[in-house]
Kinemage of the C-alpha trace (Angstrom):
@kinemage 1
@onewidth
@group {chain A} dominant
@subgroup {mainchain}
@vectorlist {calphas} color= white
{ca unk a 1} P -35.059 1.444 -18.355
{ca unk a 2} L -34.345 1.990 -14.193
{ca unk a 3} L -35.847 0.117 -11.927
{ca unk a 4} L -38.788 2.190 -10.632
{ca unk a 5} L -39.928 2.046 -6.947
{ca unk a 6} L -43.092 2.778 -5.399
{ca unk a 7} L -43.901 5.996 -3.406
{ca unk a 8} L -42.213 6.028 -0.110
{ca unk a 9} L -40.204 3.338 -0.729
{ca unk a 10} L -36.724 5.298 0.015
{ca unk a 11} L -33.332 4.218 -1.095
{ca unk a 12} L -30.954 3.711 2.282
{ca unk a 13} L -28.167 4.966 0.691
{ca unk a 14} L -26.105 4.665 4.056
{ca unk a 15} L -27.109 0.616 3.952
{ca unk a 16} L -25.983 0.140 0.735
{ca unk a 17} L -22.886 1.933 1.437
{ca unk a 18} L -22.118 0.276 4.855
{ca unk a 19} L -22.971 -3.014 2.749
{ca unk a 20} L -20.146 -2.746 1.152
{ca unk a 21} L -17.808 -2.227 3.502
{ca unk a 22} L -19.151 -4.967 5.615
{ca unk a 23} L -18.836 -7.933 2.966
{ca unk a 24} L -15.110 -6.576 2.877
{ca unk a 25} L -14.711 -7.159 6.191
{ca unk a 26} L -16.339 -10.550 5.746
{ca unk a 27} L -13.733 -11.709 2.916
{ca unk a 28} L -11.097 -10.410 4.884
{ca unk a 29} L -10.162 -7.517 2.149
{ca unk a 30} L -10.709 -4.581 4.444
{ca unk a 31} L -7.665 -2.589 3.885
{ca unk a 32} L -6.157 -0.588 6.536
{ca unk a 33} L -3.906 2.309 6.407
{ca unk a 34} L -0.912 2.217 8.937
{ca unk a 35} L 0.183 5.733 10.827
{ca unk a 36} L 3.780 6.509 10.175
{ca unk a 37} L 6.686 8.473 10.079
{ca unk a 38} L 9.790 7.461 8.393
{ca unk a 39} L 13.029 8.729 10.273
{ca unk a 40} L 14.947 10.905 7.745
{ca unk a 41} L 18.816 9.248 7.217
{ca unk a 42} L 17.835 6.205 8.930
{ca unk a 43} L 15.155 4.394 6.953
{ca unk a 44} L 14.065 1.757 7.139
{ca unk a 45} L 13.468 2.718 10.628
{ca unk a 46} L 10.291 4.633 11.472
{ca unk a 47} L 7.993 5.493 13.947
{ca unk a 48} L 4.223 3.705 13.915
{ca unk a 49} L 1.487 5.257 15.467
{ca unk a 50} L -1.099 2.749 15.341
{ca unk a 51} L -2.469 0.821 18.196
{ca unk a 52} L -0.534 2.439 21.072
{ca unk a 53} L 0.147 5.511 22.812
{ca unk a 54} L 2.885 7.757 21.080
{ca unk a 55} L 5.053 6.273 18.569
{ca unk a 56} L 6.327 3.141 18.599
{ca unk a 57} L 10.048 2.435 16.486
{ca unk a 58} L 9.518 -0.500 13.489
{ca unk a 59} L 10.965 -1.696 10.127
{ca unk a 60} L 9.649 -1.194 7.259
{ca unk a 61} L 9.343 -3.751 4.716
{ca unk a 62} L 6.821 -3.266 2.647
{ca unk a 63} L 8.146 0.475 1.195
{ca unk a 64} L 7.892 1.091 -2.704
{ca unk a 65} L 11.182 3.752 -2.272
{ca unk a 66} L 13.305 0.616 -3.470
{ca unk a 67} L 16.204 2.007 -2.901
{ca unk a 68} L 16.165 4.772 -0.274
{ca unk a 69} L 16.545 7.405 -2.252
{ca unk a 70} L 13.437 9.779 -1.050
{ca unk a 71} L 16.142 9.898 2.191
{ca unk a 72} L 19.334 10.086 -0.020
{ca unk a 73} L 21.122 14.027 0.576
{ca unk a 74} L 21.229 14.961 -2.768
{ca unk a 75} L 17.469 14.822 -3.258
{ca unk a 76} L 16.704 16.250 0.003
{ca unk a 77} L 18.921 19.367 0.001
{ca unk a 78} L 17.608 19.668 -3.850
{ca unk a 79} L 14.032 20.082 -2.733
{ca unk a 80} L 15.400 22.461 0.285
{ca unk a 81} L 16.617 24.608 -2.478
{ca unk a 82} L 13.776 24.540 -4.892
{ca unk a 83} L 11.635 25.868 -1.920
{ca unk a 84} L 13.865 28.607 -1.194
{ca unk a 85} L 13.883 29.762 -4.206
{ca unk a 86} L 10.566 29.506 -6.068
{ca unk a 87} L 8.022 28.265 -2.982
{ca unk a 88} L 5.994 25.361 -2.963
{ca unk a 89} L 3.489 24.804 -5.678
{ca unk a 90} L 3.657 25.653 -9.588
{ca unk a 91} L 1.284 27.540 -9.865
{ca unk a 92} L -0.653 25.842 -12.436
{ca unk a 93} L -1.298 23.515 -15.105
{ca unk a 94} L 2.017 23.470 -17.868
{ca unk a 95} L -0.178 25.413 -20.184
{ca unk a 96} L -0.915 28.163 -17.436
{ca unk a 97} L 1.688 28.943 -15.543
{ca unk a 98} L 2.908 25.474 -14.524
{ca unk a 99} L 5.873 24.586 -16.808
{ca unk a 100} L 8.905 25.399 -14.738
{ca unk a 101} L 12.246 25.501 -15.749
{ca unk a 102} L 12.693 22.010 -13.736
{ca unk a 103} L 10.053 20.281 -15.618
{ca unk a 104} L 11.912 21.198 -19.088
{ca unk a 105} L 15.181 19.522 -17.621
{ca unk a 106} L 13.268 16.504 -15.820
{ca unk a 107} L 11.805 15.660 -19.265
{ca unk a 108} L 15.051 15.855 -20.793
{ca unk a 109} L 16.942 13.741 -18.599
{ca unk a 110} L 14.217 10.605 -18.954
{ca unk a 111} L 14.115 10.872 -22.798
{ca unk a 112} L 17.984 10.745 -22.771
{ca unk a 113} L 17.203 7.983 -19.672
{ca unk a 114} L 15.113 5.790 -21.697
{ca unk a 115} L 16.771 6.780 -25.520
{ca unk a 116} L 13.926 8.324 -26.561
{ca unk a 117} L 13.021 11.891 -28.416
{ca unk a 118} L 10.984 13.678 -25.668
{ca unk a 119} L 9.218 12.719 -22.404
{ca unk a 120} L 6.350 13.878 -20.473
{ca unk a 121} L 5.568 14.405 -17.074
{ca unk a 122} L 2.297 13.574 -15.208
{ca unk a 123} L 1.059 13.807 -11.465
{ca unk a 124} L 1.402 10.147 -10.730
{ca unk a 125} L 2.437 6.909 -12.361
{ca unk a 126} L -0.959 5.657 -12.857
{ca unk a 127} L -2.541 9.083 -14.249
{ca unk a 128} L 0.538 8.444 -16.997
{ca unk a 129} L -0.713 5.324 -17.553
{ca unk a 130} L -4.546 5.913 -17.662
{ca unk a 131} L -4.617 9.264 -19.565
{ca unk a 132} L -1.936 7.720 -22.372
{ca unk a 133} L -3.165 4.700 -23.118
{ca unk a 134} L -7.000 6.087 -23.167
{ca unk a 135} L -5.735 9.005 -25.705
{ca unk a 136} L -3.720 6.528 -28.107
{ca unk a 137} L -6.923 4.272 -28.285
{ca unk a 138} L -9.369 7.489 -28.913
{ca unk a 139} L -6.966 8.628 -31.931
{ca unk a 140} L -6.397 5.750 -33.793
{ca unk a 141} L -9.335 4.614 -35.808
{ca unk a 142} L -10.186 0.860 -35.291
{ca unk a 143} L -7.516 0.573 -32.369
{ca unk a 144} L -7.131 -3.472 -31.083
{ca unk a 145} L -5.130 -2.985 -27.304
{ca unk a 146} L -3.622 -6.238 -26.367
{ca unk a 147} L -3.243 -6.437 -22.666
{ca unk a 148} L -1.231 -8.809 -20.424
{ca unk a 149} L -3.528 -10.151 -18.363
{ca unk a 150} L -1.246 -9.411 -15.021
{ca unk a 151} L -1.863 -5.597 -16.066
{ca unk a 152} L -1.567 -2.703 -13.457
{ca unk a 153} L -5.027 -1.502 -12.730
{ca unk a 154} L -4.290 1.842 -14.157
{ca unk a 155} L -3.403 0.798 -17.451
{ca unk a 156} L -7.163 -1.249 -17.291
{ca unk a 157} L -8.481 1.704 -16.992
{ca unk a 158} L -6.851 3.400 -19.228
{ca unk a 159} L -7.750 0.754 -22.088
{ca unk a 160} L -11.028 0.973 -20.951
{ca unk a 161} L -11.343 4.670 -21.064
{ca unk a 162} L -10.062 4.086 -24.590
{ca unk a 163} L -13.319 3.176 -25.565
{ca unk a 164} L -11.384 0.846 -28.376
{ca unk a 165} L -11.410 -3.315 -29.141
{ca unk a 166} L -9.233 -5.001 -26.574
{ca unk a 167} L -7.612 -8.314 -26.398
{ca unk a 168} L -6.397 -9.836 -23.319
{ca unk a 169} L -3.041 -12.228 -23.530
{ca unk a 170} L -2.400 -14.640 -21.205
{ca unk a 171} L 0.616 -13.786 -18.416
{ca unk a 172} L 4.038 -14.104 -20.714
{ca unk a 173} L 2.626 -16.365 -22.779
{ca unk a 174} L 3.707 -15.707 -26.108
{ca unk a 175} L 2.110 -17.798 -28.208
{ca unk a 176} L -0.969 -16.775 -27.181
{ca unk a 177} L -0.527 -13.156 -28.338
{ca unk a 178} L 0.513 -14.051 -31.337
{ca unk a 179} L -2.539 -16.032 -31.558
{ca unk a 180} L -4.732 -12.708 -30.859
{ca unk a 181} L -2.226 -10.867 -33.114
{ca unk a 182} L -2.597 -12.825 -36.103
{ca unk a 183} L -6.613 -13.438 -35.926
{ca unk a 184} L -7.095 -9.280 -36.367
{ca unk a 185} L -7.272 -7.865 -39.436
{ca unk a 186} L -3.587 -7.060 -40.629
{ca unk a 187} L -4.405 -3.012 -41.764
{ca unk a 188} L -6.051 -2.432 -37.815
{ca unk a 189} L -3.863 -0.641 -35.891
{ca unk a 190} L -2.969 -2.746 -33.329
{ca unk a 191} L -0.809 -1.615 -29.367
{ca unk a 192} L 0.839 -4.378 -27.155
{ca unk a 193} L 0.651 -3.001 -23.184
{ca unk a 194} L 2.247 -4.988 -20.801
{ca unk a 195} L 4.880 -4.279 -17.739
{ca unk a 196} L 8.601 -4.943 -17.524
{ca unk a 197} L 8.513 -5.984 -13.372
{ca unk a 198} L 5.051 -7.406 -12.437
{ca unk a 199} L 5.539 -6.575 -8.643
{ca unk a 200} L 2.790 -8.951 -7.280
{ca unk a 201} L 5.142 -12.116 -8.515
{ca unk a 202} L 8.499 -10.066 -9.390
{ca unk a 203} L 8.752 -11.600 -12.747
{ca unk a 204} L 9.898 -10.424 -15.893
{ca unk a 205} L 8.309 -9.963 -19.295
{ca unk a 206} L 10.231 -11.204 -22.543
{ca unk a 207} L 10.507 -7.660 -24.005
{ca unk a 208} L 12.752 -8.389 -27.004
{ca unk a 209} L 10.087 -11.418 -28.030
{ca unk a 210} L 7.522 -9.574 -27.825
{ca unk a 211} L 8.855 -6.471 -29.881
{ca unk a 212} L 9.758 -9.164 -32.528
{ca unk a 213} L 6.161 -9.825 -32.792
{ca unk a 214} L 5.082 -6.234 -32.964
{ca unk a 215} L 7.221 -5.939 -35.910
{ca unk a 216} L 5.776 -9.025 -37.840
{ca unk a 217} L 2.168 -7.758 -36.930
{ca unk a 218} L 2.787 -4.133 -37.052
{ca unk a 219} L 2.008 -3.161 -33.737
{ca unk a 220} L 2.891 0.088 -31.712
{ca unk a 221} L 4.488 -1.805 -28.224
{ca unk a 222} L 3.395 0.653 -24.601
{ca unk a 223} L 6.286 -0.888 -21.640
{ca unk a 224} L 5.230 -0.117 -18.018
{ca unk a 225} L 8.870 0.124 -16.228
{ca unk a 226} L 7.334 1.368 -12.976
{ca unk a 227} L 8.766 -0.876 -11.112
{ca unk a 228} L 11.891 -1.462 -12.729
{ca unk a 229} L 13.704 2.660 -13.135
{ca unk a 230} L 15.967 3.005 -11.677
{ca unk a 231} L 16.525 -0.548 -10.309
{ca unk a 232} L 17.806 -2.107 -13.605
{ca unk a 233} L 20.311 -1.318 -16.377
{ca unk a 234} L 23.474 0.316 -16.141
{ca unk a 235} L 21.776 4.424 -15.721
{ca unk a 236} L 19.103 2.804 -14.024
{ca unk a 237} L 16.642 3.102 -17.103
{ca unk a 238} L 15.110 -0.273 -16.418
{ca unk a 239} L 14.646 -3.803 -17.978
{ca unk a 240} L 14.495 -1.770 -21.750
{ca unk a 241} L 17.747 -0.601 -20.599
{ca unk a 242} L 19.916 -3.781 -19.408
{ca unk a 243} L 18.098 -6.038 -22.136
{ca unk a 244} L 19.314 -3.425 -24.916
{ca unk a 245} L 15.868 -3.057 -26.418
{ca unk a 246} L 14.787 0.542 -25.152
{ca unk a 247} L 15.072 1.467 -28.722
{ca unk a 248} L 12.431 -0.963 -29.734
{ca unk a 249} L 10.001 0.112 -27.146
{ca unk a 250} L 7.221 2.547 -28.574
{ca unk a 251} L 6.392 3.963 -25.153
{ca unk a 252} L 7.869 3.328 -21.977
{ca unk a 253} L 5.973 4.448 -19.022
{ca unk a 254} L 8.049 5.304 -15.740
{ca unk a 255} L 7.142 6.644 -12.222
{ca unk a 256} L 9.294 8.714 -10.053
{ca unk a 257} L 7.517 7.698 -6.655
{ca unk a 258} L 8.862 4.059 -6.615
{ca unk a 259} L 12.999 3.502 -6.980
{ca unk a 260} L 13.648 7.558 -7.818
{ca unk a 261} L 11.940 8.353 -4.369
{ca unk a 262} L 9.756 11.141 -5.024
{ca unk a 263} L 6.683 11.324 -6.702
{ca unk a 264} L 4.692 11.987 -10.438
{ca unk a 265} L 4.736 9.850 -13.507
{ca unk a 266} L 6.176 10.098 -17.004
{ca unk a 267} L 6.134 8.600 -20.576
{ca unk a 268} L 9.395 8.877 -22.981
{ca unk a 269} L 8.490 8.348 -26.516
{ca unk a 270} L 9.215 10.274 -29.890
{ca unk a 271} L 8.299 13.789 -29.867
{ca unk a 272} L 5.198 13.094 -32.006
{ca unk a 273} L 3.608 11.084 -29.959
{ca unk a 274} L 4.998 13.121 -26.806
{ca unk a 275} L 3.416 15.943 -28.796
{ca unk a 276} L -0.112 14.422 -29.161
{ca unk a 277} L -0.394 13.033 -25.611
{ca unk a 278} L 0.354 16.844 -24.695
{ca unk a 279} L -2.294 18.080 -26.773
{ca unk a 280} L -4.721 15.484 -25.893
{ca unk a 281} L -5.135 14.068 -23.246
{ca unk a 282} L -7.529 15.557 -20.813
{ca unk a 283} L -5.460 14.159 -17.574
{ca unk a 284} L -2.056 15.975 -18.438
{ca unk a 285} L -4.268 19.290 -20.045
{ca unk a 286} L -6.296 19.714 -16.739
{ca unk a 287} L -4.346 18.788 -14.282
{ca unk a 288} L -2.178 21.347 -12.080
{ca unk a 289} L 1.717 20.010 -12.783
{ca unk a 290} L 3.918 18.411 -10.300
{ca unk a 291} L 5.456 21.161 -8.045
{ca unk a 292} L 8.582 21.963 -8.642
{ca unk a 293} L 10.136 21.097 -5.250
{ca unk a 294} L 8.972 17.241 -5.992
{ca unk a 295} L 10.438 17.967 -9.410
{ca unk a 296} L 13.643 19.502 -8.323
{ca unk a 297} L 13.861 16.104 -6.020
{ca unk a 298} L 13.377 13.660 -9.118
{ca unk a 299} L 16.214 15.577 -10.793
{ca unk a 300} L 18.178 15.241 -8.310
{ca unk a 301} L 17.687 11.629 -7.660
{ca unk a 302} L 17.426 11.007 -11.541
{ca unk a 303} L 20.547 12.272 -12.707
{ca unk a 304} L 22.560 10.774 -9.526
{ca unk a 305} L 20.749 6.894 -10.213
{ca unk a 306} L 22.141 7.368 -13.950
{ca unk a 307} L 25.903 7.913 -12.487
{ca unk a 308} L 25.665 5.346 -9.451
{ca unk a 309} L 24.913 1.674 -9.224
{ca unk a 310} L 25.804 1.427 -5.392
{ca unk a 311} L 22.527 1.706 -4.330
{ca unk a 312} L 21.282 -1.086 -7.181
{ca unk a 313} L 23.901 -3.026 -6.148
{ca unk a 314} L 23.284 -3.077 -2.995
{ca unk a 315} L 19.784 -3.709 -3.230
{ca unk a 316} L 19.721 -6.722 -5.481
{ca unk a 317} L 22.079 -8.259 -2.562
{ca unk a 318} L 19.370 -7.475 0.049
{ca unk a 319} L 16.801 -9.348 -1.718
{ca unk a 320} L 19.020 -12.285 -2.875
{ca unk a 321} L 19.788 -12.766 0.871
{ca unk a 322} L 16.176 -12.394 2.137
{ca unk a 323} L 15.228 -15.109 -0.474
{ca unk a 324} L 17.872 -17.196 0.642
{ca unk a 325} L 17.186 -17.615 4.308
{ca unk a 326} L 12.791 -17.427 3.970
{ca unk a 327} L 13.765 -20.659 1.227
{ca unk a 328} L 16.262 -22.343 3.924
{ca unk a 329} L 13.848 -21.752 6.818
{ca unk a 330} L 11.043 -23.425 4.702
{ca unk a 331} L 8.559 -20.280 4.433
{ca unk a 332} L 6.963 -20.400 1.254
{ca unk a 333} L 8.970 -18.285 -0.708
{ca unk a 334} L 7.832 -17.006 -4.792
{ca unk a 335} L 10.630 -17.963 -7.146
{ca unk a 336} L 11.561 -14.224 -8.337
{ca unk a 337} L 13.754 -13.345 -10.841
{ca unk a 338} L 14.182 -9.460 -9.592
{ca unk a 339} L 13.994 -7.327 -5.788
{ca unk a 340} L 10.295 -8.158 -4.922
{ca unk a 341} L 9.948 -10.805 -2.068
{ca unk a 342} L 6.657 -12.318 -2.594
{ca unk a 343} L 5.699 -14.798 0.496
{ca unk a 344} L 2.446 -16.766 0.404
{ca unk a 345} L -0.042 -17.020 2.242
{ca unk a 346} L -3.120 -18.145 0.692
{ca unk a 347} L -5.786 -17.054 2.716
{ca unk a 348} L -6.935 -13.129 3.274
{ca unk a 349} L -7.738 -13.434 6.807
{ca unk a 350} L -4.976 -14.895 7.937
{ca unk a 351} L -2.326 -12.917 5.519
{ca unk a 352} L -3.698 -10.241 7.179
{ca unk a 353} L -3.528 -11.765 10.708
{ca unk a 354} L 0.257 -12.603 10.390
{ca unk a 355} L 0.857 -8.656 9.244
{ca unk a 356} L -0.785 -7.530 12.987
{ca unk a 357} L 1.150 -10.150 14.579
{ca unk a 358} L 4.323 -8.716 12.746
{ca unk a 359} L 3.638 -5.024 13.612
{ca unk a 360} L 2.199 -5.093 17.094
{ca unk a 361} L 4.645 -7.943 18.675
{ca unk a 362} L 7.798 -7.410 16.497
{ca unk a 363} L 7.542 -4.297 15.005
{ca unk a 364} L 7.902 -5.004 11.045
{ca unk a 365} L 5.859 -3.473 8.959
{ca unk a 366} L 4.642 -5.275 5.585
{ca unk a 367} L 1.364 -4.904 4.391
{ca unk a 368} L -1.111 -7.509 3.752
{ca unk a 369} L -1.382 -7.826 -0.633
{ca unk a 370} L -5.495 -9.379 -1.164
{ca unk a 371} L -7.689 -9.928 -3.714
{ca unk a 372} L -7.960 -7.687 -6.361
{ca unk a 373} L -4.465 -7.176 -6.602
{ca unk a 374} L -3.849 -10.776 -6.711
{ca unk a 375} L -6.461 -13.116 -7.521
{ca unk a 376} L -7.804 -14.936 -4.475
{ca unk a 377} L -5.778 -17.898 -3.246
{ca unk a 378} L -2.347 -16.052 -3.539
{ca unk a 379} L -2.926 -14.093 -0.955
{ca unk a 380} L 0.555 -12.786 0.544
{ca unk a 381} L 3.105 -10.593 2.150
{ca unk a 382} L 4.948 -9.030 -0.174
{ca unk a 383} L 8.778 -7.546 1.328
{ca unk a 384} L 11.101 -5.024 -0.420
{ca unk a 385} L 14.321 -5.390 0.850
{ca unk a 386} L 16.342 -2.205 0.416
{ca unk a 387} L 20.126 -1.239 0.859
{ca unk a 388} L 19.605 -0.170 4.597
{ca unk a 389} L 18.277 -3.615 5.529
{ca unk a 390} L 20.682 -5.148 7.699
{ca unk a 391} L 21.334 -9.471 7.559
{ca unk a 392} L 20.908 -9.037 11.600
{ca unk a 393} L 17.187 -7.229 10.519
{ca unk a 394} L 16.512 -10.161 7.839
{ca unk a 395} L 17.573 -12.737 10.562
{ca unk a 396} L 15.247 -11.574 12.926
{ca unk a 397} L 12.420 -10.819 10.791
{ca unk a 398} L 12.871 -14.628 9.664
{ca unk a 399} L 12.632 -15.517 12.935
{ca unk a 400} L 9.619 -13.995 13.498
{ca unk a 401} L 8.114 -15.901 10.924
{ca unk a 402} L 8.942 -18.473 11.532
{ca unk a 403} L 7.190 -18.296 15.429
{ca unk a 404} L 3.793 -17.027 13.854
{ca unk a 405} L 3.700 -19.776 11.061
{ca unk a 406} L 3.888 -22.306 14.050
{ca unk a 407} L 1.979 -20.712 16.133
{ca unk a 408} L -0.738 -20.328 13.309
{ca unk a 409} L -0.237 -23.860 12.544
{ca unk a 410} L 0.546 -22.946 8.768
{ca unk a 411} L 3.297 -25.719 7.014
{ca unk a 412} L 6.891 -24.774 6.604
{ca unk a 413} L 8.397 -26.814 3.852
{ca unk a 414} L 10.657 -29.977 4.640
């Protein structure tokens, strides 16, 4: 039963609300948005417009477009034409109206991308995630999800949405899922969800291992490459792709608003399961489909990422060098294994204290990364160097690091 008040006592709902807020501001976990405009064909450069009258020119640090591609020409003038010739917005859902002749070849270039039967596209990365996951565990009877417990909070929520029996496995740790595995009953059907590139700590799960252990426990195996299309592999179709072992991979999950440039979310499976997802799940069925400009633009950047590795290249030398001079200047530098910069901090407050300092005095722009989407005590700053960041940038934004950590009296290492 509710709790029942007496007569006139009213709820605040305002206090409650402003509650909340306030005991974010109190742990330091307040988020706030920056104003910006990136400058088209010279990113990372862009224009801030926070703080100070008229824009103000910084670098950007902190950008999920890995590697520059929402500026690159081929997906611009792509876009440019896809306006001009069917206007901005579908029109519709794909059952009404919506299904463009760019969807049909989007979808076609990611299953051949990821060596899989079919593909489908979503709005976003995380409605992929959410509205897959949660339709797999409604249709299989007696579904067991075992998640890694570094899980993106969309595929959480997708699990939970489920409704079914969950298991959560400890980071990597493959013993312990095979633990969980082997403790179920053997006839339950039984997923593994975990990511390929954890971008909080830019490690790397052991795919291959842990597709040898959905095989021995029968297990369908869901691969969130978000953070790794594009960026790995020799087409750019991720970690699956450059460890061989896309073909092993029920489901692999992909974005197009991260390393591709654009925007919307995909899975590439085998056209049965493509063909249920379709039919079921409520966030692909209701949901007005991607335009086809943004569409046109993820072609475009798609189908050039699969014929160049420049920009891959190019990128995995930006972050090697980054990591090299934060380690030799004694900022406390994550070991990473892939393009994500992690730098910790350890405290909310002042994480986000050292990302003002960086934007208002020296004009970098990385965003403070706070509890929940690291646990607390790991606060950080987390930088993605791209192919346009220059040594002379990654010298100077080293150097200004270097001044606030002293000045904040934080330790450098020896």
């Amino acid at each position: 039963m509710g709790c029942k008040r007496s007569p006139g006592d009213e709820l605040d709902y305002n206090r409650v609300f402003s509650q909340a807020i306030e005991r974010l501001h109190e742990e330091g976990r307040y988020r706030v948005f920056i104003e910006i405009l990136r400058n088209k064909g010279a990113y990372p450069n862009a224009r801030c417009f926070a703080g100070h009258n008229g824009p103000k020119p910084i670098v950007v640090w902190c950008s999920n477009d890995y590697l520059s591609m929402g500026q690159h020409p081929k997906v611009v003038e792509a876009m440019e034409e896809a306006l001009h010739d069917v206007g901005a917005g579908s029109g519709g859902t794909r059952n009404i109206g919506g299904n463009t002749h760019y969807h049909i070849e989007l979808e076609r270039e990611l299953a051949d991308l990821h060596e899989k039967q079919g593909a489908l596209l979503f709005t976003s990365g995380y409605i992929s995630n959410e509205a897959t996951l949660a339709t797999l565990g409604k249709l299989l009877p007696g579904c067991i999800v075992f998640s890694d417990e570094l899980n993106h909070a969309s595929m959480i929520a997708g699990i939970r949405n489920a409704g079914c029996e969950k298991r959560i496995w400890r980071h990597n740790d493959l013993d312990h899922l095979e633990e969980l595995l082997a403790a179920e009953d053997p006839e339950a059907p039984k997923l593994i969800a975990f990511e390929s590139v954890y971008s909080m700590d830019g490690d790397v799960a052991p795919i291959a291992a842990i597709c040898d252990l959905a095989d021995t426990y029968n297990a369908l195996t869901y691969c969130d490459e978000v953070h790794a299309v594009g960026m790995y592999g020799p087409h750019g179709g991720g970690i699956t792709e450059r460890d061989r072992v896309a073909d092993r991979v029920t489901i692999i999950e992909g974005t197009l608003a991260k390393a591709v440039g654009v925007m919307g979310g995909y899975i590439a499976a085998d056209q049965t399961i493509i063909d249920v997802v379709r039919s079921y799940a409520p966030g692909f069925i209701f949901t007005t489909s991607l335009s086809p400009v943004l569409v046109a633009g993820a072609l475009a950047s798609v189908r050039h990422l699969k014929q160049s590795s420049e920009e891959r290249d190019a990128q995995q030398i930006s972050a090697a060098q980054l990591k090299a001079m934060f380690a030799e200047a004694g900022l406390p530098v994550m070991d990473s294994t892939t393009h994500i910069v992690p730098l910790i901090v350890g405290d909310p407050v002042k994480t986000k204290r050292i990302s003002d300092i960086l934007l208002a005095e020296y004009g970098v722009y990385v965003q403070p990364i706070n509890y929940p989407t690291v646990p607390r005590g790991t606060e950080r700053l987390r930088f993605t160097p791209g192919p346009s960041h220059t040594p002379e940038m990654m010298r100077e934004l080293t150097g200004a690091l270097i001044e606030i950590w002293d000045r904040m009296e934080l330790k450098l290492a020896a």
